[in-house]
N, C-alpha and C positions, 0 to 999 in steps of 0.2 A: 889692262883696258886703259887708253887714254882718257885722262882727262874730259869731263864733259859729254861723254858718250855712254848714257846709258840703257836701260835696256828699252828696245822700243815696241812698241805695242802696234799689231796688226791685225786686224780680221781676215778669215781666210773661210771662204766657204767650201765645205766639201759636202757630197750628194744632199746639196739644197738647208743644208745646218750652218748655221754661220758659229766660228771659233775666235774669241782674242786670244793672241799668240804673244809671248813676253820673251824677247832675246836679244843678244846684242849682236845680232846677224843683220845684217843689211835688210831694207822691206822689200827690194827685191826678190833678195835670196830667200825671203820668209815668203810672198809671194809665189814664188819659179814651188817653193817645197809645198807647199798648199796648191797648186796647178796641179802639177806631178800624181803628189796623193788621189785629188779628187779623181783624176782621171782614171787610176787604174783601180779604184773602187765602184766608178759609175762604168768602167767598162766589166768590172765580176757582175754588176748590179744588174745590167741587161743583159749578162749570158743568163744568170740566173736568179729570174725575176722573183722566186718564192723563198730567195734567201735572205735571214735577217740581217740585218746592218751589222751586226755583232757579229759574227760568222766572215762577211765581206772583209769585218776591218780584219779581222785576224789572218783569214786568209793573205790581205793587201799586205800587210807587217810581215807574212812570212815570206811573200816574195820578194819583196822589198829587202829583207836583212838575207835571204840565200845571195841574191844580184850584190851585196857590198861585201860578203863573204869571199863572191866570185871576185868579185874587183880586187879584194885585199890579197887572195893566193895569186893572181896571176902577177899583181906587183912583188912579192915576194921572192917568185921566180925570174925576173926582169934584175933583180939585183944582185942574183949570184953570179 
């Protein structure tokens, strides 16, 4: 970590909850990843309106982590 840069603090609203977030990621990038989330948990939220936030989030984390799963094999085969 350079010098003088450290970790910065952001709030990030996802389905109407606001979060401070501590990283030393750009507030962009901490931003674009708080965009991202809220979106495809407010999009499970209105397929299905009688499901609890807890259920959403786990769902959201698992497609989230199959999609980086995906990204990471198809790079794998890119470098053989």
């Amino acid at each position: 970590m350079p010098a003088g840069e450290g970790k910065k603090r952001v709030a990030i609203e996802i389905l109407g909850e606001e979060y401070v977030v501590r990283s030393y990621s750009s507030v962009e990038h901490l931003q674009e990843v708080g965009k991202h989330v809220n979106s495809l948990m407010t999009e499970l939220a209105e397929k299905y309106p009688y499901m609890s936030t807890h259920r959403i989030a786990i769902l959201t984390s698992l497609n989230i982590a199959s999609d980086l799963l995906s990204l990471r094999k198809q790079g794998k085969h890119r470098k053989r």
